[in-house]
N, CA, C and O atoms as CSV, one atom per row, in Angstrom:
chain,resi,resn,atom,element,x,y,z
A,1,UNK,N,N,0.840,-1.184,0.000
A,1,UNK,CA,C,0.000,0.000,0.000
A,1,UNK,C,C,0.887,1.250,0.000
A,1,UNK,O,O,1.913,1.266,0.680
A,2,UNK,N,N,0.487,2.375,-0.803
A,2,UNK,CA,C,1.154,3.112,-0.865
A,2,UNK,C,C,0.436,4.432,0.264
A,2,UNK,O,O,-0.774,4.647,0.325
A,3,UNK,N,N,1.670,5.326,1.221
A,3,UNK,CA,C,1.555,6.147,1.878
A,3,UNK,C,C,0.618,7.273,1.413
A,3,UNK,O,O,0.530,7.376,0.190
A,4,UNK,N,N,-0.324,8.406,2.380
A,4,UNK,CA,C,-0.585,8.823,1.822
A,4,UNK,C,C,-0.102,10.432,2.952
A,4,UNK,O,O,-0.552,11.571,2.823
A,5,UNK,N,N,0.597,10.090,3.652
A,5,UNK,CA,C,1.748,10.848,3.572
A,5,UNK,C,C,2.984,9.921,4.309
A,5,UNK,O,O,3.098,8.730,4.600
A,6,UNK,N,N,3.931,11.256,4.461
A,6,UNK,CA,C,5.118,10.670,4.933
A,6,UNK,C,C,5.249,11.398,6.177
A,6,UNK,O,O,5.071,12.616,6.131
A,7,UNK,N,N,5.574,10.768,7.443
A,7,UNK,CA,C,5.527,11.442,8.733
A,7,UNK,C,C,7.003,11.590,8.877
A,7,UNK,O,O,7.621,10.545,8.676
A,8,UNK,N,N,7.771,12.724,9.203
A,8,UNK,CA,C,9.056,12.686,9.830
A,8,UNK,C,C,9.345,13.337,11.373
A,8,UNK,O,O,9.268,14.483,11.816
A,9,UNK,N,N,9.658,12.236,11.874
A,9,UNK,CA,C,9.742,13.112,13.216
A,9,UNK,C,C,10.791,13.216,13.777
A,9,UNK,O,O,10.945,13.621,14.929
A,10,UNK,N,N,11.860,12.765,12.816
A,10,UNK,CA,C,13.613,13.049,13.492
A,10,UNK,C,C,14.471,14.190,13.974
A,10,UNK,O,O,15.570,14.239,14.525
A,11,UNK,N,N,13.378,15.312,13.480
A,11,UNK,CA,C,13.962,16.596,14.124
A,11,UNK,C,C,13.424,16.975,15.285
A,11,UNK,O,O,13.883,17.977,15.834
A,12,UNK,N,N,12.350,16.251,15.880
A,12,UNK,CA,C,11.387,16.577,17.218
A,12,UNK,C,C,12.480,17.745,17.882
A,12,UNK,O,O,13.695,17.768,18.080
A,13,UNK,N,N,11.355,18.680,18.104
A,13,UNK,CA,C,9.702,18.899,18.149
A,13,UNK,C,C,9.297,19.430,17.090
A,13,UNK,O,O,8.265,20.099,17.129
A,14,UNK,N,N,10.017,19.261,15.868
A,14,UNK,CA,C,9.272,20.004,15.213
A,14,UNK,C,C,8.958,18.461,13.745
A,14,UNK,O,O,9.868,17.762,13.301
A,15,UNK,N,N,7.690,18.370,13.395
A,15,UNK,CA,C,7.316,17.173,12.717
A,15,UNK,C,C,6.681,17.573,11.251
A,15,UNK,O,O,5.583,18.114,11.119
A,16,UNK,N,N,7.446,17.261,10.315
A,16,UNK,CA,C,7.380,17.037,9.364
A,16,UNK,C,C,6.536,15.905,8.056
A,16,UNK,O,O,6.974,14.856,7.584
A,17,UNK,N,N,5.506,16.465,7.824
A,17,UNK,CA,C,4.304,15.686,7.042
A,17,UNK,C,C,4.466,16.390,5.762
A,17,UNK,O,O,4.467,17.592,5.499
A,18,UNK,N,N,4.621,15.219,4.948
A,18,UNK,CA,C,4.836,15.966,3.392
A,18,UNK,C,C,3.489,14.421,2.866
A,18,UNK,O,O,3.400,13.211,3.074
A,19,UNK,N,N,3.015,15.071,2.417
A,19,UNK,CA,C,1.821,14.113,1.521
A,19,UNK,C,C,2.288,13.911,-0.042
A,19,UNK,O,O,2.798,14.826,-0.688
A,20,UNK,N,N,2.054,12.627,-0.553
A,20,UNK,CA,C,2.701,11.958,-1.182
A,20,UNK,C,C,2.259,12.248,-2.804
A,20,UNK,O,O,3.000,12.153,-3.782
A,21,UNK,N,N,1.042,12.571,-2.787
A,21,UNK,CA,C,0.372,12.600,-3.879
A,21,UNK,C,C,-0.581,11.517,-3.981
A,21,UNK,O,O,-1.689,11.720,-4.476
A,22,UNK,N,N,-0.170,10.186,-3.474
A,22,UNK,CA,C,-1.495,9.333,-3.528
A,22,UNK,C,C,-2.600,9.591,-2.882
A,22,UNK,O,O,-2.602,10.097,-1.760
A,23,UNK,N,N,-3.617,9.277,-3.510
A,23,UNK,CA,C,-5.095,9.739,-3.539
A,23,UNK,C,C,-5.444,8.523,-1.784
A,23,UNK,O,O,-5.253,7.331,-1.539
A,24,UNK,N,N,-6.084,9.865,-0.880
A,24,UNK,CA,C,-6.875,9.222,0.277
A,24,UNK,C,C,-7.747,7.861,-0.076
A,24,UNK,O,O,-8.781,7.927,-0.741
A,25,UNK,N,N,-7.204,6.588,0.457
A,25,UNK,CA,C,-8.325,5.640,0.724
A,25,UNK,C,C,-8.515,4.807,2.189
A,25,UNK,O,O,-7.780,5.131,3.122
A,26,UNK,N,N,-9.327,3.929,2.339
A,26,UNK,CA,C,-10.054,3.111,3.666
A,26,UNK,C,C,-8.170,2.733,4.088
A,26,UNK,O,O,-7.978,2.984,5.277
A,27,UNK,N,N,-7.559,2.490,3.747
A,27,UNK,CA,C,-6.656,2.159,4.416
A,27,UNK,C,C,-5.757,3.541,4.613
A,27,UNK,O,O,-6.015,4.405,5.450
A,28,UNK,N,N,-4.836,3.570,3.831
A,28,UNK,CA,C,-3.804,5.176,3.547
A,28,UNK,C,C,-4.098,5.846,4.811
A,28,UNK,O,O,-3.291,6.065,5.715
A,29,UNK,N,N,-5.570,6.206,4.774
A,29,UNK,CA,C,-5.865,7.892,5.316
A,29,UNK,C,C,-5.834,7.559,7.091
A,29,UNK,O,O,-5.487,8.380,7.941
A,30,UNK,N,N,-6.348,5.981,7.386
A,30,UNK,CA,C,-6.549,6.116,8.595
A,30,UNK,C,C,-5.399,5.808,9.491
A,30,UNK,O,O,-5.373,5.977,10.710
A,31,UNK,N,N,-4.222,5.219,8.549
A,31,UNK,CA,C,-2.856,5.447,8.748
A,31,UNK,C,C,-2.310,6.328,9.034
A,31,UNK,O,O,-1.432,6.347,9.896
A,32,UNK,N,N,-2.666,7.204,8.431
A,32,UNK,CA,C,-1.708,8.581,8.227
A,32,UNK,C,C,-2.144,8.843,9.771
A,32,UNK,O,O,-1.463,8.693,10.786
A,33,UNK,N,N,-3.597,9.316,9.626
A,33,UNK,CA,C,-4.344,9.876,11.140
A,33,UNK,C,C,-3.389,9.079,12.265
A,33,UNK,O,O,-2.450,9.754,12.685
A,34,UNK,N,N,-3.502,7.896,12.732
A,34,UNK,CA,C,-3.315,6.763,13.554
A,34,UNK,C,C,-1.413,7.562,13.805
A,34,UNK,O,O,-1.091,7.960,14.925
A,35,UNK,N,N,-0.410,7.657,12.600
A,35,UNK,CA,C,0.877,7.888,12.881
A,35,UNK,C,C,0.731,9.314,13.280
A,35,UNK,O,O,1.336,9.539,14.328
A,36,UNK,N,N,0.122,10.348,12.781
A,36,UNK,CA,C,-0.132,11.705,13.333
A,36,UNK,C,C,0.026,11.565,14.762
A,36,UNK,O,O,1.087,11.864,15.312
A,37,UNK,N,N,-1.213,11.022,15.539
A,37,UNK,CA,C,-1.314,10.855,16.809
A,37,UNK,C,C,-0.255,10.632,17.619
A,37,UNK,O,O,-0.061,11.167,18.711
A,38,UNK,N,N,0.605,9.629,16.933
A,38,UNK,CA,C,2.055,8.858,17.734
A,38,UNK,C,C,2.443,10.026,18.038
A,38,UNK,O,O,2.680,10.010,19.246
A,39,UNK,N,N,2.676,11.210,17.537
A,39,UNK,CA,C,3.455,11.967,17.808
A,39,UNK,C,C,3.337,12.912,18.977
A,39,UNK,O,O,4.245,13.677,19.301
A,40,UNK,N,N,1.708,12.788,19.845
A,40,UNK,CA,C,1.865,13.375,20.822
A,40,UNK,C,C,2.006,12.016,22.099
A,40,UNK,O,O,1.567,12.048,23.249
A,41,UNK,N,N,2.707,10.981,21.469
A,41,UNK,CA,C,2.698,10.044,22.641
A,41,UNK,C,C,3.434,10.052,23.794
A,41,UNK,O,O,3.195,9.433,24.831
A,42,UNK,N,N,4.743,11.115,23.447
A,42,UNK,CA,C,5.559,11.092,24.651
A,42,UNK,C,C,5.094,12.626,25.395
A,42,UNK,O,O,5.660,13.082,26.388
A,43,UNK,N,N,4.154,13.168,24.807
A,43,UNK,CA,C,3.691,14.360,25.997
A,43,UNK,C,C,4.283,15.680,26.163
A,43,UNK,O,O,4.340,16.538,27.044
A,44,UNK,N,N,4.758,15.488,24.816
A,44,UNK,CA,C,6.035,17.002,25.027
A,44,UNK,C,C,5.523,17.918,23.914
A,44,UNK,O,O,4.445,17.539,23.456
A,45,UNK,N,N,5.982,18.935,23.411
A,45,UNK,CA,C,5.861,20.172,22.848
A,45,UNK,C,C,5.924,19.931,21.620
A,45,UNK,O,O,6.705,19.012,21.372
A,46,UNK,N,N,5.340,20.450,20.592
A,46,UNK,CA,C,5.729,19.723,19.212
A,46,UNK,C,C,4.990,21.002,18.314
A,46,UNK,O,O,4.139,21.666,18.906
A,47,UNK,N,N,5.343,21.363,16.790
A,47,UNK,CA,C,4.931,22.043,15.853
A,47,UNK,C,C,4.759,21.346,14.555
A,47,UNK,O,O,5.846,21.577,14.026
A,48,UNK,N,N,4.213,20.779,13.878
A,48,UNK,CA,C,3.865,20.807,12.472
A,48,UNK,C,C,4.115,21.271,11.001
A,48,UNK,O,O,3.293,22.140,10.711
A,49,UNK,N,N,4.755,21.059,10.231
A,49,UNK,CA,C,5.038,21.541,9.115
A,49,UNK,C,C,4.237,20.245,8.274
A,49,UNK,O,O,4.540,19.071,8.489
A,50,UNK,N,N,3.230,20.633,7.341
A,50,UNK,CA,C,2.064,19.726,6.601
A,50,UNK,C,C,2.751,20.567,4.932
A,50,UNK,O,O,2.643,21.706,4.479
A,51,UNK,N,N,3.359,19.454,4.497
A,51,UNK,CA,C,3.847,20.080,2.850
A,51,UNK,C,C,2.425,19.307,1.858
A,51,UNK,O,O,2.207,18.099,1.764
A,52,UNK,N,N,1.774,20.223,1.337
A,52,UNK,CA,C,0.758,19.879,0.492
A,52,UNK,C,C,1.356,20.332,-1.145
A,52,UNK,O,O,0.784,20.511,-2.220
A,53,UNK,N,N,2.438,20.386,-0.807
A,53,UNK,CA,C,3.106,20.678,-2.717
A,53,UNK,C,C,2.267,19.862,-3.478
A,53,UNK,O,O,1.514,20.249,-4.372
A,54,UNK,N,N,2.463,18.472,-3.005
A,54,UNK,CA,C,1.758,17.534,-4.211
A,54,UNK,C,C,0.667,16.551,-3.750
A,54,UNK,O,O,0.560,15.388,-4.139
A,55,UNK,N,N,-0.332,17.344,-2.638
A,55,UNK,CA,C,-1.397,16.780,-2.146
A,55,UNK,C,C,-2.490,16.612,-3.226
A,55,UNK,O,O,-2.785,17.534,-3.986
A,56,UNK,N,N,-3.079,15.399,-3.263
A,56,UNK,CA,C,-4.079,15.082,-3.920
A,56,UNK,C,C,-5.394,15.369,-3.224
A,56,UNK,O,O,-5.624,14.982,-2.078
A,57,UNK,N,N,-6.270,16.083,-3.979
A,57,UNK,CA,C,-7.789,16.740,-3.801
A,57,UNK,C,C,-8.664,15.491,-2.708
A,57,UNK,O,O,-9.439,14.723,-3.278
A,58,UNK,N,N,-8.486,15.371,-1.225
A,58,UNK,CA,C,-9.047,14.515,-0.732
A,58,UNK,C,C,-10.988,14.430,-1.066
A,58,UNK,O,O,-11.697,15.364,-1.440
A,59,UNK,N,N,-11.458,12.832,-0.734
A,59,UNK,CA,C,-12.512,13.134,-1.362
A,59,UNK,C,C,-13.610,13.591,0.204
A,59,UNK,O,O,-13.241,13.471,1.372
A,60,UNK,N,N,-14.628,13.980,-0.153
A,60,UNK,CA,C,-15.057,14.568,1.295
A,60,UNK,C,C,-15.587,13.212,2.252
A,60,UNK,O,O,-16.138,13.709,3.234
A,61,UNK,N,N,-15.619,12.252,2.315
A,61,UNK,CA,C,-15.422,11.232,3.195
A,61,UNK,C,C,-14.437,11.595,4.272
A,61,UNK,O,O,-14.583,11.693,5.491
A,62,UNK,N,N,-13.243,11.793,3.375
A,62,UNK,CA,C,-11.910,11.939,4.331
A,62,UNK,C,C,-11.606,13.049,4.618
A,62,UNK,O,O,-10.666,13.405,5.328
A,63,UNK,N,N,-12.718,13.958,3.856
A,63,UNK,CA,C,-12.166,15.768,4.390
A,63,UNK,C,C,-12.934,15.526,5.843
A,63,UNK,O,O,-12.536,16.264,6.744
A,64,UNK,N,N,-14.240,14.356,6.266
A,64,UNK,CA,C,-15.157,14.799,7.060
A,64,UNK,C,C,-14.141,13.725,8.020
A,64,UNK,O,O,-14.360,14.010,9.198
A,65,UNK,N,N,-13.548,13.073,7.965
A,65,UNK,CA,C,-12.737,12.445,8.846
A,65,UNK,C,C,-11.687,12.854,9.395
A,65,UNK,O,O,-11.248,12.362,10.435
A,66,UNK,N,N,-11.085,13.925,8.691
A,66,UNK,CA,C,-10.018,14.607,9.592
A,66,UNK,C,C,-10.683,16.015,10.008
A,66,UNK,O,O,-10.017,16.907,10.534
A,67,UNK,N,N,-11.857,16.117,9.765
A,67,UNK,CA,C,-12.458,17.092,10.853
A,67,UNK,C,C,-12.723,16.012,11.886
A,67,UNK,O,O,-12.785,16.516,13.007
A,68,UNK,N,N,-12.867,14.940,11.889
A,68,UNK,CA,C,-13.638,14.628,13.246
A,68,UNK,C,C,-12.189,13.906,14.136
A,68,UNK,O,O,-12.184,13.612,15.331
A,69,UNK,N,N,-10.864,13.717,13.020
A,69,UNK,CA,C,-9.722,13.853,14.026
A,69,UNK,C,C,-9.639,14.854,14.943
A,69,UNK,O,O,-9.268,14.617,16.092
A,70,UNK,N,N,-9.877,15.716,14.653
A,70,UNK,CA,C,-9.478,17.322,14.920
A,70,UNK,C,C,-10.399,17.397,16.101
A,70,UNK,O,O,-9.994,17.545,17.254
A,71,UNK,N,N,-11.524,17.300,15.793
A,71,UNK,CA,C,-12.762,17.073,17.247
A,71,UNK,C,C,-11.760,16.613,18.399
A,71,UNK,O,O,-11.107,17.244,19.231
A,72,UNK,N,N,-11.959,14.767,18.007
A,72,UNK,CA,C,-11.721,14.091,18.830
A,72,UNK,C,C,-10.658,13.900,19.814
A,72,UNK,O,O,-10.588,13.332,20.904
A,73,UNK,N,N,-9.332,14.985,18.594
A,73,UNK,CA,C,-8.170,15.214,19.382
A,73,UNK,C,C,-7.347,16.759,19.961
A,73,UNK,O,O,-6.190,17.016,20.294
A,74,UNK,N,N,-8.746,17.642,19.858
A,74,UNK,CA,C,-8.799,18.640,20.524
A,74,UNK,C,C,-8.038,18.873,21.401
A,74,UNK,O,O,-7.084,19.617,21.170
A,75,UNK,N,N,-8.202,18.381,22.507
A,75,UNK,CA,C,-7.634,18.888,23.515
A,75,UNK,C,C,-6.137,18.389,23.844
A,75,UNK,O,O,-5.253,18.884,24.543
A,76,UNK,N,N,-6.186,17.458,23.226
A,76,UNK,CA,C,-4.145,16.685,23.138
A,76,UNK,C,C,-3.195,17.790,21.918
A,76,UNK,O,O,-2.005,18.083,21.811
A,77,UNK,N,N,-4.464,18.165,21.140
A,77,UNK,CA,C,-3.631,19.310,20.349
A,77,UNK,C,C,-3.124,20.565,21.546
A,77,UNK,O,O,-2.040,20.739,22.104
A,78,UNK,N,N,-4.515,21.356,21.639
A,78,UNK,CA,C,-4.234,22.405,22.421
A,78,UNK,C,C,-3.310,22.171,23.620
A,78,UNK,O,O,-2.621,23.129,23.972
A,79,UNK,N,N,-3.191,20.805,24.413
A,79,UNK,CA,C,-1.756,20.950,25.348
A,79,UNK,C,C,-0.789,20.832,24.641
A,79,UNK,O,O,0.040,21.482,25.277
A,80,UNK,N,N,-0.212,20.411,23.637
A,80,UNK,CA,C,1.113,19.847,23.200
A,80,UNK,C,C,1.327,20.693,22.143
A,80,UNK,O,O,2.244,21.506,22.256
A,81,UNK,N,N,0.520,20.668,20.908
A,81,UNK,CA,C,1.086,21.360,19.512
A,81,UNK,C,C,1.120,22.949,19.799
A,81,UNK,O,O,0.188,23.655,20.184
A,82,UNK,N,N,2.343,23.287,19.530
A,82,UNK,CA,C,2.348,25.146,19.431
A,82,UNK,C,C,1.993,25.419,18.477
A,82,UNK,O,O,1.574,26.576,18.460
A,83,UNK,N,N,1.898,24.669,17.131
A,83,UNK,CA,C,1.698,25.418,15.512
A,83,UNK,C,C,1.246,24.434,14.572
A,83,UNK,O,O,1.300,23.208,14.677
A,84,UNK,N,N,0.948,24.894,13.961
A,84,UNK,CA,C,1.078,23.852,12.538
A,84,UNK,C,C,1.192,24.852,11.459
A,84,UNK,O,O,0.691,25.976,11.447
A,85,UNK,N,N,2.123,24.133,10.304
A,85,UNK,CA,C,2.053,25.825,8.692
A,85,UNK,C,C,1.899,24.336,8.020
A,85,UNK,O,O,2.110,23.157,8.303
A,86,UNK,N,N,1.425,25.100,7.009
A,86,UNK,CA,C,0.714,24.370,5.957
A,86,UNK,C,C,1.469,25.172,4.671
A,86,UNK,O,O,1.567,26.399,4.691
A,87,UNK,N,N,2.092,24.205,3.338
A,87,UNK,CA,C,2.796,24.534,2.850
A,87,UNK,C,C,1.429,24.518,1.381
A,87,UNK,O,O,0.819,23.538,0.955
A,88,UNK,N,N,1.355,25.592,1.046
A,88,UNK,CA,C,-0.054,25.214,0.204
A,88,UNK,C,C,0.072,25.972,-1.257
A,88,UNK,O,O,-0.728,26.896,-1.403
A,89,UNK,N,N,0.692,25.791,-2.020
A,89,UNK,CA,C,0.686,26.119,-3.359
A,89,UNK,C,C,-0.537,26.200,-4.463
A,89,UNK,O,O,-0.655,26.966,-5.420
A,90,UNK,N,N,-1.440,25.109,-3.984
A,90,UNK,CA,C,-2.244,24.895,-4.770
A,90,UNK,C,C,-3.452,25.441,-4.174
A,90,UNK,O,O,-3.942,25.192,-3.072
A,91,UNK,N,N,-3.972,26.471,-5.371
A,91,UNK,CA,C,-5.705,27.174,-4.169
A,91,UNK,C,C,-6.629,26.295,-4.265
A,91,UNK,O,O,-7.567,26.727,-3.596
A,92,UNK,N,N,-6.988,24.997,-4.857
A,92,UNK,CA,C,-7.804,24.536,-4.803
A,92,UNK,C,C,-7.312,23.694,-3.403
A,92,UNK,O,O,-8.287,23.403,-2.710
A,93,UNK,N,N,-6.319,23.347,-2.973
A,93,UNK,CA,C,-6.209,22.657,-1.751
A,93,UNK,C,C,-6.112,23.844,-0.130
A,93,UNK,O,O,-6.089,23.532,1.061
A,94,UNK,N,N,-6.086,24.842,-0.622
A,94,UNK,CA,C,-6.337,25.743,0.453
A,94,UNK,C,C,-7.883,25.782,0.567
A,94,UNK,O,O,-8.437,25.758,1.666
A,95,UNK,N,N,-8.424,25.829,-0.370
A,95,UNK,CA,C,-10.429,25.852,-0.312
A,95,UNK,C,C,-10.364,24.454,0.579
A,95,UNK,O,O,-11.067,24.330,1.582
A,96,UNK,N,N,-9.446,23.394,0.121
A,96,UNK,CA,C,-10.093,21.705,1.353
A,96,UNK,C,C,-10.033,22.443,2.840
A,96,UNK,O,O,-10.897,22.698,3.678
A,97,UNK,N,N,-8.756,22.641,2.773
A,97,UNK,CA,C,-8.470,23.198,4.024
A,97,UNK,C,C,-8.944,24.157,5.068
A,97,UNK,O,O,-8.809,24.219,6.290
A,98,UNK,N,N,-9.695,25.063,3.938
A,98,UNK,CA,C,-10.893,26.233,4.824
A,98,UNK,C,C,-11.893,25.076,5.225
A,98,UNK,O,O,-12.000,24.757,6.409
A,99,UNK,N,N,-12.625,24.447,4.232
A,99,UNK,CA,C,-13.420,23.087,4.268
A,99,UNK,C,C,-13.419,22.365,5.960
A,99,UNK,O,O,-14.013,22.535,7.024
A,100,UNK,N,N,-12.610,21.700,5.527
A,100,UNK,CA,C,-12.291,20.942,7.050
A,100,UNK,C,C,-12.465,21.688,8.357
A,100,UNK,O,O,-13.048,21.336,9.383
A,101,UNK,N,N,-11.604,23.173,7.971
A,101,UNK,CA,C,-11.853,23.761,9.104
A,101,UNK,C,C,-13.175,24.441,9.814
A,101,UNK,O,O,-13.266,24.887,10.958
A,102,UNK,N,N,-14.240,24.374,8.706
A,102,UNK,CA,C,-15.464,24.726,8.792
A,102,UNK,C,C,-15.723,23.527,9.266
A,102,UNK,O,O,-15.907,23.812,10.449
A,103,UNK,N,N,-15.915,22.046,9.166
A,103,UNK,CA,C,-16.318,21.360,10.412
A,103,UNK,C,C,-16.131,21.127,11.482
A,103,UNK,O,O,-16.956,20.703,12.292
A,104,UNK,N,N,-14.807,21.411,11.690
A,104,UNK,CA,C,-14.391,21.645,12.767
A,104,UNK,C,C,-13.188,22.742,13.013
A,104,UNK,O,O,-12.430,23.053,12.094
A,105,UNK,N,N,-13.127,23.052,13.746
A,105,UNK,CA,C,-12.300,24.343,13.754
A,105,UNK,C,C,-10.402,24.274,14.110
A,105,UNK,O,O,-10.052,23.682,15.131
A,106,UNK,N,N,-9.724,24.676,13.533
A,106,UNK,CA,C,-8.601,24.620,13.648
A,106,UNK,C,C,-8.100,24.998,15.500
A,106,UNK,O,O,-8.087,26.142,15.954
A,107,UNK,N,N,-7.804,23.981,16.154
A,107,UNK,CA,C,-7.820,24.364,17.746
A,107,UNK,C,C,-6.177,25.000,17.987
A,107,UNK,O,O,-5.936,25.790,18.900
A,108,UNK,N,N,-5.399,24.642,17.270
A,108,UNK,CA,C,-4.362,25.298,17.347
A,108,UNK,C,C,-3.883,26.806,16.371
A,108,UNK,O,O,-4.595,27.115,15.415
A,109,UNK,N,N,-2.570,27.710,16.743
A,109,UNK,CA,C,-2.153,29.110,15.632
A,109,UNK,C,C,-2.098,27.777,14.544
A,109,UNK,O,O,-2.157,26.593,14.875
A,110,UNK,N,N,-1.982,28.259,13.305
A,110,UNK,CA,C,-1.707,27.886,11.930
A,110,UNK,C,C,-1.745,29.290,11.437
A,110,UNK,O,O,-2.277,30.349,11.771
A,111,UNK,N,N,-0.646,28.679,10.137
A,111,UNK,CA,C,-0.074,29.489,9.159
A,111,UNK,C,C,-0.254,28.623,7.876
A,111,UNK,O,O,-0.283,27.393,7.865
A,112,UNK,N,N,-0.381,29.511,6.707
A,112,UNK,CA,C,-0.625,28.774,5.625
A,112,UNK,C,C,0.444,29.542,4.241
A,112,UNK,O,O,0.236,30.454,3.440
A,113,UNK,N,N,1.532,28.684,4.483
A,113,UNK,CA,C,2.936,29.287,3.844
A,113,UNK,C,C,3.113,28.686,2.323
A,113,UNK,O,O,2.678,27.636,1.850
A,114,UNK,N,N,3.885,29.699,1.740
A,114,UNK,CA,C,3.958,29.458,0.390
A,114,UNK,C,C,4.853,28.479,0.182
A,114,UNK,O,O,4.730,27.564,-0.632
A,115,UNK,N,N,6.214,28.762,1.287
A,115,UNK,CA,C,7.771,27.929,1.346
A,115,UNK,C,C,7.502,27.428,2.272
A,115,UNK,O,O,6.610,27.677,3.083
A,116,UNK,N,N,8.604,26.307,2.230
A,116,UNK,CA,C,9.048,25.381,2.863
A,116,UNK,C,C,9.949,26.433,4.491
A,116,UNK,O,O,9.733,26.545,5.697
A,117,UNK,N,N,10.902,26.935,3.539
A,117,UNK,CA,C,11.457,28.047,4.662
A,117,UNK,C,C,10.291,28.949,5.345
A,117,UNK,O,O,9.856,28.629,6.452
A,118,UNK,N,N,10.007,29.606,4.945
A,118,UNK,CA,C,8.619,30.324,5.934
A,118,UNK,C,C,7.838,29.531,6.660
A,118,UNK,O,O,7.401,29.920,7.744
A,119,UNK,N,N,7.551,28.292,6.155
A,119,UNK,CA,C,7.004,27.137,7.557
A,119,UNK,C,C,7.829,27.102,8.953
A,119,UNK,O,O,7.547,27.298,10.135
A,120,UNK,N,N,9.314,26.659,8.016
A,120,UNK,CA,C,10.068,25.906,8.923
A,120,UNK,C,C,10.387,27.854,10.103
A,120,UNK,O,O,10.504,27.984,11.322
A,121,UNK,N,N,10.405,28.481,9.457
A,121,UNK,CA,C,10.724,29.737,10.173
A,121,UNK,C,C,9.538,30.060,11.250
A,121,UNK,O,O,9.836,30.488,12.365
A,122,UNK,N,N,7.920,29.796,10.797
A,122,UNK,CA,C,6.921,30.213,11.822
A,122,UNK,C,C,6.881,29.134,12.653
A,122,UNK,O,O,6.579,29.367,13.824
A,123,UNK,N,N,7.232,27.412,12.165
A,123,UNK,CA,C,6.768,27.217,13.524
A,123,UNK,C,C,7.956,26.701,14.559
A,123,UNK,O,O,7.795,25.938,15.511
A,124,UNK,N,N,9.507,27.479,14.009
A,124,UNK,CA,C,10.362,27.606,15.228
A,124,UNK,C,C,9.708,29.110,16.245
A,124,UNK,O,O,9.801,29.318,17.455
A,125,UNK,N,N,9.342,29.580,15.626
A,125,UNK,CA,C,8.554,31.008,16.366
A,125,UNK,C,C,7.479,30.535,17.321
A,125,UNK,O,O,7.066,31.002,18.383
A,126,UNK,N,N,7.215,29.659,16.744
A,126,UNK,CA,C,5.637,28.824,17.798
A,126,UNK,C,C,6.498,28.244,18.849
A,126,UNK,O,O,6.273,28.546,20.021
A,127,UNK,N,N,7.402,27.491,18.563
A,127,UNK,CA,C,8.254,26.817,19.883
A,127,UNK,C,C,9.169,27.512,20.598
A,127,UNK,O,O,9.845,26.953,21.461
A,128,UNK,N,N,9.307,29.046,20.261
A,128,UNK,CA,C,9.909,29.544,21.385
A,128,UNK,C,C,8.796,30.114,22.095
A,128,UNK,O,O,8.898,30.119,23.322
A,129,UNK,N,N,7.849,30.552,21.628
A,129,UNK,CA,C,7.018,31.252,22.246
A,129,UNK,C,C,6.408,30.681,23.620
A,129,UNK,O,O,5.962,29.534,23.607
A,130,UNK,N,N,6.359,31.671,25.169
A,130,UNK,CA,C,6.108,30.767,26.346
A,130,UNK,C,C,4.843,30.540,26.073
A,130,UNK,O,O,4.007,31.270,25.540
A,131,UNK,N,N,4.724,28.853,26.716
A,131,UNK,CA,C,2.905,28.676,27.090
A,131,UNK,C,C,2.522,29.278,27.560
A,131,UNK,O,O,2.896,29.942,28.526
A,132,UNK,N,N,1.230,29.212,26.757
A,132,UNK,CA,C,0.051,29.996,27.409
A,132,UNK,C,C,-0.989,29.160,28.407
A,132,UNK,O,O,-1.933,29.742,28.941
């Protein structure tokens, strides 16, 4: 089965999701979700960089499933994640992304960056910044 992204978390805290281009299905997507999660397993501070360069147009099954990640993992976001940037080139994948967030609401800051560098730059800014 092919990924339908790629999780990197070797630079912790700061985690790296670049999506692959393969198209969301019953398996892929609930993977991806399921390894997302790992990443708040040890309880510590963490930021997000989501590269959608070559994200494929999810279909709304799975746009309505990672709103209801987002629900369900509310509150493990708001203690742990300082940020997430979203690397978004393509406007039709910024419209998914308003999308999703209209079912559920983005609980953490986000940024929605053109570069790779302007990600990686806002969400070292998120991890210095003291908790709130």
């Amino acid at each position: 089965m092919n990924k339908y992204a790629q999780i990197d978390s070797s630079e912790f805290p700061i985690v790296k999701v670049v999506f692959t281009g393969e198209a969301a299905n019953a398996d892929n997507f609930p993977m991806y979700l399921d390894e997302l999660k790992k990443n708040y397993d040890n309880e510590q501070p963490l930021a997000i960089v989501f590269d959608a360069t070559n994200a494929v147009l999810p279909g709304m099954r799975y746009q309505k499933m990672q709103a209801q990640w987002l629900k369900d993992n509310e509150q493990l976001m708001k203690s742990y994640c300082r940020g997430t940037a979203y690397i978004i080139p393509n406007p039709i994948i910024r419209n998914v992304l308003s999308a999703i967030f209209t079912f559920q609401k983005q609980p953490v800051p986000y940024s929605v960056c053109s570069s790779y560098k302007e990600a990686i730059t806002w969400v070292k800014n998120q991890l210095e910044k003291p908790e709130s």
